[in-house]
Residue, then its C-alpha position, 0 to 999 in steps of 0.5 A: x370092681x377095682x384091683x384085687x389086693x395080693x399080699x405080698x405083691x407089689x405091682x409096677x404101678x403101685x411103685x412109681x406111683x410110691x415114687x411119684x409121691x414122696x417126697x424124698x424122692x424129689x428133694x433127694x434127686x433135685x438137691x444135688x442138680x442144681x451145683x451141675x447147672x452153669x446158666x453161661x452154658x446154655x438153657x437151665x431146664x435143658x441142661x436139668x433135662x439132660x442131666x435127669x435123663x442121664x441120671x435116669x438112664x444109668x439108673x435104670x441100667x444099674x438096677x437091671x443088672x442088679x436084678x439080673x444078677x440077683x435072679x442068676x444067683x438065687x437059681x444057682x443057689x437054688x438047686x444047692x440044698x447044701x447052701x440051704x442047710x448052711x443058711x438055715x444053720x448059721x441063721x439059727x446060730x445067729x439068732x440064739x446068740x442074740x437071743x442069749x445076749x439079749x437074755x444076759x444083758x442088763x436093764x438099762 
């Protein structure tokens, strides 16, 4: 019967398959990898393989701490109702002060 849509959900799949096809993806990653290639040193797509899989490993570990880091923070601040009352607080001032400078502003 096909996949269910969830909103708010985005699966695994639906974000490589994103990544698969755009293609900014592709002219941002391949721009910048060919001013690392030598030809004297060997194979092109074999020095392109192991540098993609280097930039591809660092990466993968770069984000996963990242998300680790995210996930240990939102549990601490979670358990802080203090920290939610600042947060709620400051955003309400954020946004009325906004709102009052878009309100004094002047067309343009």
């Amino acid at each position: 019967m096909g996949k269910r849509l969830e909103l708010g959900v985005i699966h695994e799949e639906d974000i490589t398959l994103i990544n698969l096809l755009n293609p900014k993806i592709a002219v941002m990653y391949l721009s910048p990898l060919p001013q690392f290639i030598n030809p004297a040193n060997g194979s092109i797509l074999g020095q392109a393989l192991v540098l993609g899989t280097m930039q591809i490993v660092i990466s993968v570990f770069v984000n996963a701490m990242i998300a680790v880091s995210a996930a240990t923070i939102a549990v601490f601040l979670m358990h802080r109702s203090t920290f939610a009352l600042v947060q709620r607080w400051v955003m309400d001032t954020v946004l009325a002060g906004l709102a009052v400078k878009m309100a004094t502003e002047a067309p343009r």
